[in-house]
VOPAGU-2260 file (C-alpha; in pm, 1 decimal, decimal comma):
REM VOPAGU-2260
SITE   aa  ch    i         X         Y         Z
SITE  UNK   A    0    4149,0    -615,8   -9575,8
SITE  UNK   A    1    3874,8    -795,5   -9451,7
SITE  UNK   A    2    3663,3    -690,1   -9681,8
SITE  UNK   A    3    3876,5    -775,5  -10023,8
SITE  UNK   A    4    3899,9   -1122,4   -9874,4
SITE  UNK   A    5    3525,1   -1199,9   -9903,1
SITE  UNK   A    6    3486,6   -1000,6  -10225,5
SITE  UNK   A    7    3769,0   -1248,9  -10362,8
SITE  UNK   A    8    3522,7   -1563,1  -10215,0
SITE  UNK   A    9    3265,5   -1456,9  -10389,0
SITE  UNK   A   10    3427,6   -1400,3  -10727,7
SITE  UNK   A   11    3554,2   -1751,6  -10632,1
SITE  UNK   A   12    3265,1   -1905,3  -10600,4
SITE  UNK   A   13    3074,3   -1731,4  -10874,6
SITE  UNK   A   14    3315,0   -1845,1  -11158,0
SITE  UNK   A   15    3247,4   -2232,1  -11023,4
SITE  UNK   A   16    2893,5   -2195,5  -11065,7
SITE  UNK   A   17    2973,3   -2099,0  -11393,7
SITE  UNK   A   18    3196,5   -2338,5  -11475,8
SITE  UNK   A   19    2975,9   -2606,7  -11337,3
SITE  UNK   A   20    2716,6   -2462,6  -11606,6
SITE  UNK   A   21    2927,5   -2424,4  -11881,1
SITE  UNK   A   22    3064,5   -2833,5  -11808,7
SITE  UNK   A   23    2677,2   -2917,1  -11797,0
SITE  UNK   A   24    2551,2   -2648,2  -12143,7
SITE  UNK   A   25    2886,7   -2832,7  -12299,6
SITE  UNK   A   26    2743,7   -3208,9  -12213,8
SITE  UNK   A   27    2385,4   -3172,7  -12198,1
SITE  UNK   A   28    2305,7   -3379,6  -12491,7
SITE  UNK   A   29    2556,1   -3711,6  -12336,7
SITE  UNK   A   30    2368,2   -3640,0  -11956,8
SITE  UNK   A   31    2042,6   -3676,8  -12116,0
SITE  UNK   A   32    2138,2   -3989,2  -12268,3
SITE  UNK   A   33    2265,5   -4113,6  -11987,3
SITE  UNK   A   34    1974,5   -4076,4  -11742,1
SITE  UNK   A   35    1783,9   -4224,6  -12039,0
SITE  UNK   A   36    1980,7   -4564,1  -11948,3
SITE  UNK   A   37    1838,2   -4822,2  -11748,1
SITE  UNK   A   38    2135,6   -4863,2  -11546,8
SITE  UNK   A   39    2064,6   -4502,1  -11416,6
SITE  UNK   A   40    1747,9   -4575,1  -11296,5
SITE  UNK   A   41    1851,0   -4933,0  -11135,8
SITE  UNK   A   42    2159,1   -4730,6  -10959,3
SITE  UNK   A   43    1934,8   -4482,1  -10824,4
SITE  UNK   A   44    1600,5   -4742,8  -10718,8
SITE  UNK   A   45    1900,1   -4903,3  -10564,4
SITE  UNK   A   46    2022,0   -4553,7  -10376,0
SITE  UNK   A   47    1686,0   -4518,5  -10275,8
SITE  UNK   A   48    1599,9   -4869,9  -10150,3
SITE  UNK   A   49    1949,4   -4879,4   -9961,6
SITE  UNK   A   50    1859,0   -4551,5   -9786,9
SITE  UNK   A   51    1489,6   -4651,1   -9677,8
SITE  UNK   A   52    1638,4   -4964,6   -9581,1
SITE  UNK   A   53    1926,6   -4759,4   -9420,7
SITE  UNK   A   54    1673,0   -4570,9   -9253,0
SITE  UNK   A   55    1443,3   -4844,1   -9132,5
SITE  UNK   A   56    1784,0   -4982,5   -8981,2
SITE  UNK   A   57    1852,3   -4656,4   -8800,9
SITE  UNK   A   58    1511,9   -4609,6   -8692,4
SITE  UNK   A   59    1486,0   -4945,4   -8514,3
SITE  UNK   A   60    1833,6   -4924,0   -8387,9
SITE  UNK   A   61    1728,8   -4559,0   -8224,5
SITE  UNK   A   62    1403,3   -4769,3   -8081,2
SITE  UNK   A   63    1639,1   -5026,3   -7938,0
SITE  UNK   A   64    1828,4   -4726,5   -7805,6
SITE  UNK   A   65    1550,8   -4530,8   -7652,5
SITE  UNK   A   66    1402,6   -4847,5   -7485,1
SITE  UNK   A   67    1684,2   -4988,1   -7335,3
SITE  UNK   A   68    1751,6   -4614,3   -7193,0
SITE  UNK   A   69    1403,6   -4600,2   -7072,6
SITE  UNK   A   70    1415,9   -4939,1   -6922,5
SITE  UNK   A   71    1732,7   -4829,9   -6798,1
SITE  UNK   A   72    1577,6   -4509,4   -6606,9
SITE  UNK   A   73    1322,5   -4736,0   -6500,4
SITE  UNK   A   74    1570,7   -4953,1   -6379,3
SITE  UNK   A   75    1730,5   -4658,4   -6177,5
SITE  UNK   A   76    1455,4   -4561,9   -6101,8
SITE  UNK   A   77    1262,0   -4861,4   -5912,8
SITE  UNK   A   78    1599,6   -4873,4   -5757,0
SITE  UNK   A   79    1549,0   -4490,3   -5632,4
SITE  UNK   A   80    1251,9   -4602,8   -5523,0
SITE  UNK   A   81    1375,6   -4907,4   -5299,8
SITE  UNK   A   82    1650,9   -4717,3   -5194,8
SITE  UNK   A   83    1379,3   -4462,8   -5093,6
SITE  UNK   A   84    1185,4   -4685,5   -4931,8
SITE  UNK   A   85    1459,2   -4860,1   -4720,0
SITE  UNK   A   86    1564,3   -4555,7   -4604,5
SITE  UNK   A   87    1236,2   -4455,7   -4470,9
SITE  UNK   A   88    1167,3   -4808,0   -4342,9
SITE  UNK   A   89    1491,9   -4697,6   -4170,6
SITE  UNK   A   90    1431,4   -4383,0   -4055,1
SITE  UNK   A   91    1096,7   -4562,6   -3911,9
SITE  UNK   A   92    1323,9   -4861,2   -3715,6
SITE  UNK   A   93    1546,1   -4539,8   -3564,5
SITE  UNK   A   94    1228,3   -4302,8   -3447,1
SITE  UNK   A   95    1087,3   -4628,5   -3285,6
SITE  UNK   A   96    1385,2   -4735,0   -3126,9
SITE  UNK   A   97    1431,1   -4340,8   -3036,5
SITE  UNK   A   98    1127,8   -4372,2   -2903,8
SITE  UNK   A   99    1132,8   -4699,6   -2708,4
SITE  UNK   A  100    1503,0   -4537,5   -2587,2
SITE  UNK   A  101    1356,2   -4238,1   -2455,9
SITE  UNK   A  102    1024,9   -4439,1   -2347,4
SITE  UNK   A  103    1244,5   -4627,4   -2177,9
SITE  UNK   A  104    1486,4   -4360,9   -2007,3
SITE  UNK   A  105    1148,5   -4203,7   -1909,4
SITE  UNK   A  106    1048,0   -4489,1   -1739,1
SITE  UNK   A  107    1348,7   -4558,0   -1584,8
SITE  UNK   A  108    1341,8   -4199,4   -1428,4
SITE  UNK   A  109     997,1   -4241,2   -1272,1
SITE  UNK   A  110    1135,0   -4553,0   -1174,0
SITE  UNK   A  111    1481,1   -4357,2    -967,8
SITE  UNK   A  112    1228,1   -4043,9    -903,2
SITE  UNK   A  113     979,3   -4349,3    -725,5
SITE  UNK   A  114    1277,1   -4486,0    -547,3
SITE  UNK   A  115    1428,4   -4149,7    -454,5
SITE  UNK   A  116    1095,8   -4044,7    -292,1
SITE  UNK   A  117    1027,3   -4347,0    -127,1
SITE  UNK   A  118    1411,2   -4353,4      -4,9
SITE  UNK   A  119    1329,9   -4020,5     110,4
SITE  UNK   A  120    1017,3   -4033,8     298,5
SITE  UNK   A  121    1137,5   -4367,0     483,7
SITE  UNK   A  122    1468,8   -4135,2     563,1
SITE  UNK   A  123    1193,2   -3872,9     657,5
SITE  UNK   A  124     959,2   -4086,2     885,0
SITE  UNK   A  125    1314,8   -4274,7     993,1
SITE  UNK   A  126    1428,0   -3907,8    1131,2
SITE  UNK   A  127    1117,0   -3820,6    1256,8
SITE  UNK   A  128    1095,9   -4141,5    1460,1
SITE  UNK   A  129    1444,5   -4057,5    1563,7
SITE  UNK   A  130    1331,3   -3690,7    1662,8
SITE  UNK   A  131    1050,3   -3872,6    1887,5
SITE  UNK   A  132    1269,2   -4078,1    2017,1
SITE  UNK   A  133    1545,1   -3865,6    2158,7
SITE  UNK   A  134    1305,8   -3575,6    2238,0
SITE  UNK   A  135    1043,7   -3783,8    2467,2
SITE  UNK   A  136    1317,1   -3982,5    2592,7
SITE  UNK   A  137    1484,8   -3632,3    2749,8
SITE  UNK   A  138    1142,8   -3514,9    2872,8
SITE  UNK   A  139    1096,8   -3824,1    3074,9
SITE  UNK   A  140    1417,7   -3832,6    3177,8
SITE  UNK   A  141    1410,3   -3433,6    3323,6
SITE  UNK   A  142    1067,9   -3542,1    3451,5
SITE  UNK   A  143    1264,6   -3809,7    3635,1
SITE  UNK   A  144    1496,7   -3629,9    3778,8
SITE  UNK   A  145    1413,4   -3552,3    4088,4
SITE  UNK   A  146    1342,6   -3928,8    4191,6
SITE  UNK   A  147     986,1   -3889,2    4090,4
SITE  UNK   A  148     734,1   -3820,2    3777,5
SITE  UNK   A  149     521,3   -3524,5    3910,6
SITE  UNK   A  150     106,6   -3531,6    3775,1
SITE  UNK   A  151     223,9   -3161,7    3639,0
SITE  UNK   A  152     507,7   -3305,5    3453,0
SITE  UNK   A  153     323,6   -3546,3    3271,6
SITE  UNK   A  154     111,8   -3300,3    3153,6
SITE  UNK   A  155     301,8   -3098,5    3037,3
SITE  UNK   A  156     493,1   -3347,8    2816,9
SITE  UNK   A  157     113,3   -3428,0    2712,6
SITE  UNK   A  158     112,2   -3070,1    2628,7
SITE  UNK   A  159     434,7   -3127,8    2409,6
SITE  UNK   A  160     199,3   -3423,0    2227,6
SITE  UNK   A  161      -4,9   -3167,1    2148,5
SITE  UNK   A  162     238,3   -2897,3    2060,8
SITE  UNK   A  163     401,7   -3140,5    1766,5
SITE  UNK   A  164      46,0   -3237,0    1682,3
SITE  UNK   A  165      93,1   -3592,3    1765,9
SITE  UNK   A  166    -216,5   -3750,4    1617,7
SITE  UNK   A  167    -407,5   -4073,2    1800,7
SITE  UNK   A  168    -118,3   -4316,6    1661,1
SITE  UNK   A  169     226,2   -4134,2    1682,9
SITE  UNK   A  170     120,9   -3972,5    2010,2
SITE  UNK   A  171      80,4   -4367,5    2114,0
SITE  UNK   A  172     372,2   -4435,6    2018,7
SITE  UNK   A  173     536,2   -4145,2    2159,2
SITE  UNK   A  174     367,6   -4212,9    2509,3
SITE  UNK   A  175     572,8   -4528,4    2522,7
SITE  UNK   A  176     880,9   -4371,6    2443,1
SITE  UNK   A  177     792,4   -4125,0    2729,4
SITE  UNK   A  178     698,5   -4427,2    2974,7
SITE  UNK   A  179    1002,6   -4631,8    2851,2
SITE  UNK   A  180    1248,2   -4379,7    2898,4
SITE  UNK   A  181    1133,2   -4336,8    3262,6
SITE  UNK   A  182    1228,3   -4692,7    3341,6
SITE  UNK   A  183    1578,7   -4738,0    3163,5
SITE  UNK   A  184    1937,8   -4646,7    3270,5
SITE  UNK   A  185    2024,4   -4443,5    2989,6
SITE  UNK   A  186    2081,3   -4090,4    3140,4
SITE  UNK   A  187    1982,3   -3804,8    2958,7
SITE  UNK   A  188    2303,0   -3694,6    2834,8
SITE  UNK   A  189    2281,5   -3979,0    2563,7
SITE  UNK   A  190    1933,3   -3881,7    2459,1
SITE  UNK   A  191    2017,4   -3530,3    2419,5
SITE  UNK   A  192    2401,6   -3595,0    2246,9
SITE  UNK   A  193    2152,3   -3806,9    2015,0
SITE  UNK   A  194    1955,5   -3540,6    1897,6
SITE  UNK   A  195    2197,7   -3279,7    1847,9
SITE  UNK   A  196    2350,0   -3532,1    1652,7
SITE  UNK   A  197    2062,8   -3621,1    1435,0
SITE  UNK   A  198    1921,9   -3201,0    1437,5
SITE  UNK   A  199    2241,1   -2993,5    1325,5
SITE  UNK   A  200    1986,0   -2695,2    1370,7
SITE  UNK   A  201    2078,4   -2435,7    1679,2
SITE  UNK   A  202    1656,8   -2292,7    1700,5
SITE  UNK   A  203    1571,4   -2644,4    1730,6
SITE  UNK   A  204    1818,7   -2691,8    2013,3
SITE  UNK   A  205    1728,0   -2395,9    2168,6
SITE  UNK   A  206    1312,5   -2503,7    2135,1
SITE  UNK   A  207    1396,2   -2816,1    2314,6
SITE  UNK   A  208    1588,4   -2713,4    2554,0
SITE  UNK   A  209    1319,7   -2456,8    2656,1
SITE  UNK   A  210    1117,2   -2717,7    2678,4
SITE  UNK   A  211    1316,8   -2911,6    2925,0
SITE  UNK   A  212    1277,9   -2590,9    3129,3
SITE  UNK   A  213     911,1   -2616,5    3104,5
SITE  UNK   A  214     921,0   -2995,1    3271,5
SITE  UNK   A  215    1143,0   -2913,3    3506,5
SITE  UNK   A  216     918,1   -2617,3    3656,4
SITE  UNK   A  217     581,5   -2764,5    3594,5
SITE  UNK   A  218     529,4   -2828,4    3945,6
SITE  UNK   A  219     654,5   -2447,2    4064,4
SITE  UNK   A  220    1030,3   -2637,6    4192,2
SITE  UNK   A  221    1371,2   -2661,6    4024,1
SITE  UNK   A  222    1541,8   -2969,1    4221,8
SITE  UNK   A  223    1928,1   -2927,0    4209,9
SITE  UNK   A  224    1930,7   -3241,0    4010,8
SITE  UNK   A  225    1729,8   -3081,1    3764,4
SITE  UNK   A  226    1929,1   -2738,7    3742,9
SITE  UNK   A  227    2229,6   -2970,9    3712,3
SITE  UNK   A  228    2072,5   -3132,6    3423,1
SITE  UNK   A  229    1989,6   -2768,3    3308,5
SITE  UNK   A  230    2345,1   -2633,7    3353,1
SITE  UNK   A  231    2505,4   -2960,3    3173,1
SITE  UNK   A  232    2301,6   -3042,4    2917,4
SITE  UNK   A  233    2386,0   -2724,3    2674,6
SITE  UNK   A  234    2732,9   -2902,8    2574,2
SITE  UNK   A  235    2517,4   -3195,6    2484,8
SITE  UNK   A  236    2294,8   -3002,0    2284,6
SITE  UNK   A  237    2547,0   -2788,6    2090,0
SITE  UNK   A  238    2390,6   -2460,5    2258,3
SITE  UNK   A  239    2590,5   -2179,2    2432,4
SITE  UNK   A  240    2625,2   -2207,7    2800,2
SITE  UNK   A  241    2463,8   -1875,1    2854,9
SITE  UNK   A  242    2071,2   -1999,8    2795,2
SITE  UNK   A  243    2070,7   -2151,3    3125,3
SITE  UNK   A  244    2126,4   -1772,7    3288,0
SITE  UNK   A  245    1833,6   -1695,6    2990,1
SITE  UNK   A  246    1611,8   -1895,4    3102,0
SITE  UNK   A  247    1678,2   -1899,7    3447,1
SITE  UNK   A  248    1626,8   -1495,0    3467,5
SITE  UNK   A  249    1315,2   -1529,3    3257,5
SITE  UNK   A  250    1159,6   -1772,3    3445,2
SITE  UNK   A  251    1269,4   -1682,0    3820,6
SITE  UNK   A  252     948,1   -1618,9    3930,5
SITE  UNK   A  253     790,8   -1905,3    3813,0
SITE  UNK   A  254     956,6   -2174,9    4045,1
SITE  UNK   A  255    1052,2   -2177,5    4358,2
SITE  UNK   A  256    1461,9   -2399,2    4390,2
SITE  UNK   A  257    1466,5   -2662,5    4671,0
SITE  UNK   A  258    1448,7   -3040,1    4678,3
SITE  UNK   A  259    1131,3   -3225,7    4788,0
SITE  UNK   A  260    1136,1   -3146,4    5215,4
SITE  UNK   A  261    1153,9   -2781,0    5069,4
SITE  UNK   A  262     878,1   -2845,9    4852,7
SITE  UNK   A  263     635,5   -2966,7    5132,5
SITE  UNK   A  264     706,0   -2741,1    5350,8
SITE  UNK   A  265     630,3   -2424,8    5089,3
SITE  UNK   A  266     308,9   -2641,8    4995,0
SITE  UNK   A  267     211,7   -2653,8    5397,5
SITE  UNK   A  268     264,7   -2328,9    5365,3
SITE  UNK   A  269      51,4   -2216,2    5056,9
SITE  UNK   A  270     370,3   -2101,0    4877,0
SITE  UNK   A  271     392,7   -2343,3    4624,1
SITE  UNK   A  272     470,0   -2143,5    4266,2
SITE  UNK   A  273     288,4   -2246,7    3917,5
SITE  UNK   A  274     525,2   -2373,9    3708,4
SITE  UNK   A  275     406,5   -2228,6    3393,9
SITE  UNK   A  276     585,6   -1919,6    3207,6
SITE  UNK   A  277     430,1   -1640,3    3181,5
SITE  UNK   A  278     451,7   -1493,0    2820,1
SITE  UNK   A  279     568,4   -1114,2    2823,5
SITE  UNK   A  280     307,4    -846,0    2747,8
SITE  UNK   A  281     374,2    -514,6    2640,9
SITE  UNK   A  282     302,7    -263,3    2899,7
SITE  UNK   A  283     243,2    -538,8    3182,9
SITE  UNK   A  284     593,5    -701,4    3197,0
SITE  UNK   A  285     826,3    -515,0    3313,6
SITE  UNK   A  286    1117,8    -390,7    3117,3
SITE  UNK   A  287    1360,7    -589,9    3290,7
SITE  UNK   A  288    1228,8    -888,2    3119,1
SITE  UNK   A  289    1194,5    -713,1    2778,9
SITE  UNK   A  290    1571,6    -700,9    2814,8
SITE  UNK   A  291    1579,1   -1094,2    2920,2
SITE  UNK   A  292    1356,6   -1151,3    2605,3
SITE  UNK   A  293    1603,7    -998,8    2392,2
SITE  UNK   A  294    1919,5   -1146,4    2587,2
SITE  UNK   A  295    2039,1    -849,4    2612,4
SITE  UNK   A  296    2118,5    -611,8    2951,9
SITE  UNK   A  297    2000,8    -291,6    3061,1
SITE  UNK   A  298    2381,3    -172,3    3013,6
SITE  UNK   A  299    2398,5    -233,0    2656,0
SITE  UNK   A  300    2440,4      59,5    2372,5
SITE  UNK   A  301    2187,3     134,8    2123,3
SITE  UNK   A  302    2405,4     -46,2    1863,8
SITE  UNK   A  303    2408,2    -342,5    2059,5
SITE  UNK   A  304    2009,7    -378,8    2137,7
SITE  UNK   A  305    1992,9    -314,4    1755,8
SITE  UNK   A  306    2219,5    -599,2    1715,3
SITE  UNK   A  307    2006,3    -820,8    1961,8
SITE  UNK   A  308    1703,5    -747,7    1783,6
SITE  UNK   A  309    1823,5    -854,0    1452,0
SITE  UNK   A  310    2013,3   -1138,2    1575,3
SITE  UNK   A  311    1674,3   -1273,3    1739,2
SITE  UNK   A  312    1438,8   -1176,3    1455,2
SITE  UNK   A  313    1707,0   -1396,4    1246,9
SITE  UNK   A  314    1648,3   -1689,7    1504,4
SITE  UNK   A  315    1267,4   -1676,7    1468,5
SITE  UNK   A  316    1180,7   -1587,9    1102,9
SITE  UNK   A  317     966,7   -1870,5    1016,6
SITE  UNK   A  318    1143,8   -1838,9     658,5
SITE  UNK   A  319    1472,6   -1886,2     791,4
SITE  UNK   A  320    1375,7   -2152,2    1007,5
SITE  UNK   A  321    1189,0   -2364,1     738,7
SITE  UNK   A  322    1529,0   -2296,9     491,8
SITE  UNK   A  323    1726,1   -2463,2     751,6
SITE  UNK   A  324    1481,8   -2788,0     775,9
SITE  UNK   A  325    1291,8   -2678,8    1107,7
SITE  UNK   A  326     951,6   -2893,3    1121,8
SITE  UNK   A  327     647,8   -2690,5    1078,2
SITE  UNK   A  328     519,3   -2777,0    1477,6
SITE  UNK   A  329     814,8   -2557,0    1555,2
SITE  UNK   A  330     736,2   -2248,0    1320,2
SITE  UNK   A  331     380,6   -2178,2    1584,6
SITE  UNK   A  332     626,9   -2181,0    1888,7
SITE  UNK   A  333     858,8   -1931,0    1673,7
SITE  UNK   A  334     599,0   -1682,0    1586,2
SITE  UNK   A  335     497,7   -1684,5    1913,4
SITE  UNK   A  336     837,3   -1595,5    2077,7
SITE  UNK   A  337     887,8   -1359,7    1767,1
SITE  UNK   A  338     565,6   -1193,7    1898,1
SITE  UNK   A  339     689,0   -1169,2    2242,2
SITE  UNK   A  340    1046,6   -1019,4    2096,8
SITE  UNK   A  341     867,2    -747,7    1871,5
SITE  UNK   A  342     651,3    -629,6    2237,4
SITE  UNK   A  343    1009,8    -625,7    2398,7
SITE  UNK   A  344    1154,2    -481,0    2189,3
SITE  UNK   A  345     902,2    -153,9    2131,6
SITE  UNK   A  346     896,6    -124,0    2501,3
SITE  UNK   A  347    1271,1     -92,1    2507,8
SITE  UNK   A  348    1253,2     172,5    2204,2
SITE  UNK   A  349    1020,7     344,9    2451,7
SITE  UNK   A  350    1190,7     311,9    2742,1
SITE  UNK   A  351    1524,2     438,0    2561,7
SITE  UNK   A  352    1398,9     703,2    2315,7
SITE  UNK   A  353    1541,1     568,0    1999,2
SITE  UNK   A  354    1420,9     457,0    1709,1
C-alpha cells in the first residue's frame, strides 16, 4: 500500500513538470518578449538591490546581536569574576579570623594551662609547707614529752631533715618549726589531727608515726608520757590501734620504760639502752621478729602469713605508694622496710616449709 502511494507521487509530480513545460513550449515566444522589456530588468535590479540591501540590514543587525551578547557575557562575566573574587576575599577574612579564633583559644589555653600550674605548684609548696609544719611540730612535741628535749632526740629529728632531704633553706625553716613547736601550748594531738587531715594516705600515717617511735626511744627510754602519746595518738592519725603493740614488740629491746629517776639510775648503772632500731637481718634476727615484721603471729595458718605478705608488699610497693600521692623521700624508707619484709618473710617460708 505503501508502495502505490509513492508510485502515485511520482506520477503526480511528473505530469507537473510537464505541464509546467508544455505552459512554457506554448508561451515561449510572449516570455521572451517580456524579459526583453525594460521593466523586467528594473523589477529584477530592484529584487536584487532590495535583497543586498536586505542583507546588509540583516548582517549588521546580526553584528548588533552578536556584540551586545558578547558584551553581555562579558558583562556576566566580569561579574563572575567579582563575585569570584569577593568570595575569596571572603574566604580570606574567615581563615584569618579562624585563625586569630584559634590563635586566640590557643593562647588563652597556655594562659589557663599557666594559671593551672602555677595554682598547682603554690597548692603543692602550700601542702608541703603544711606537711612540714604538722610533721616537725609532732616531733618536737614527742621530743617534749617527757619535760625535756634530749641531745639524742634532736638528732634524730636532724636525722628526719635529712631523711626528707631538707636542703640548706627548707631544713631552716623546718628547724624553726621544730624549735617553735617546743615552746607553744598546742599539744600534739592538734598537730597530728592536722596532718591526717591534710595526708588522707594510711603508709604515710603509718611512716610518721614510726617515726614518732624513733624520737621517743632515741635516748634508750619510753617515759609513760610518751607511751601515752604513743597509745593515743593512732585515733589522731587515722591508723589502727594495733601499731602501737607493732611497734612496741619490734622495738622492745631497744628502750628500756621508766621516767627520768629510772633513767639515772640504769645510766649509774651502765644499763642505759640505744635507742636506735635495729633493722631485721635474715638469718641474725630471730624469727620471732620476722613474724613482728610481717604483723603477723607465730599461730597463724599458711593462708593467713600469705595474706600478711601480700597485704604488706601492697603497703610498700613504691608504685602503689607514688599512685596514691606518697612524696618520693618516703618511697627510700618503703623499699627499705619492703627489704626487711621480703628477709622475713623467706625466713618464715623456711622456718614453716611452705612455699
Amino acid at each position: 500500500m505503501g508502495t502505490a502511494k509513492k508510485d502515485d507521487d511520482v506520477g503526480c509530480g511528473c505530469a507537473i513538470i510537464l505541464g509546467l513545460i508544455w505552459i512554457v513550449s506554448a508561451n515561449w515566444d510572449t516570455i521572451v518578449k517580456f524579459a526583453a522589456t525594460p521593466l523586467l530588468w528594473f523589477g529584477v535590479a530592484a529584487l536584487v538591490v532590495f535583497g543586498v540591501i536586505g542583507h546588509a540590514i540583516n548582517e549588521q543587525k546580526h553584528r548588533e546581536e552578536e556584540a551586545k551578547r558578547k558584551a553581555e557575557e562579558a558583562k556576566q562575566a566580569d561579574a563572575q569574576r567579582r563575585a569570584d573574587m569577593e568570595r575569596e576575599r571572603y574566604e580570606r577574612e574567615a581563615d584569618m579570623e579562624r585563625r586569630s579564633e584559634a590563635r586566640r583559644r590557643k593562647e588563652e589555653r597556655e594562659r589557663i594551662d599557666r594559671e593551672w600550674m602555677a595554682e598547682r605548684e603554690k597548692q603543692e609548696r602550700e601542702a608541703e609547707v603544711r606537711f612540714c609544719q604538722h610533721l616537725f611540730s609532732m616531733l618536737a612535741k614527742m621530743a617534749k614529752a617527757d619535760g625535756h628535749v634530749e641531745e639524742q632526740e634532736v638528732k634524730m629529728a636532724e636525722k628526719a631533715f635529712e631523711y626528707f632531704k631538707c636542703a640548706s633553706q627548707r631544713r631552716a625553716y623546718c628547724s624553726n618549726i621544730f624549735n617553735d613547736a617546743i615552746k607553744n601550748s598546742r599539744t600534739i594531738y592538734f598537730y597530728a589531727e592536722q596532718f591526717a587531715r591534710e595526708v588522707a594516705v594510711d603508709e604515710l600515717n603509718i611512716f610518721v608515726y614510726e617515726l614518732l617511735w624513733d624520737i621517743a626511744c632515741a635516748d634508750g627510754w619510753l617515759h609513760p608520757a610518751e607511751k601515752e602519746i604513743l597509745q593515743r595518738i593512732c585515733k589522731y592519725l587515722h591508723i589502727p590501734e594495733k601499731y602501737f603493740d607493732i611497734n612496741y614488740r619490734r622495738r622492745m629491746g631497744a628502750f628500756t620504760e621508766g621516767g627520768k629517776k629510772d633513767a639515772k639510775h640504769e645510766a649509774s648503772s651502765g644499763k642505759t639502752k640505744t635507742g636506735n632500731q635495729h633493722s631485721y637481718v635474715s638469718g641474725k634476727s630471730s624469727i620471732v621478729e620476722a613474724y613482728i615484721i610481717l604483723e603477723s603471729d607465730p599461730a597463724d595458718t599458711i593462708e593467713e602469713l600469705k595474706q600478711a605478705y601480700r597485704r604488706m608488699a601492697k603497703r610498700y610497693h613504691p608504685d602503689l605508694l607514688r599512685s596514691n600521692g606518697v612524696p618520693e623521700e618516703m618511697i627510700t624508707k618503703a623499699t627499705e622496710k619492703m627489704v626487711q619484709v621480703n628477709a622475713a618473710w623467706e625466713d618464715i617460708r623456711r622456718a614453716r616449709r611452705f612455699t
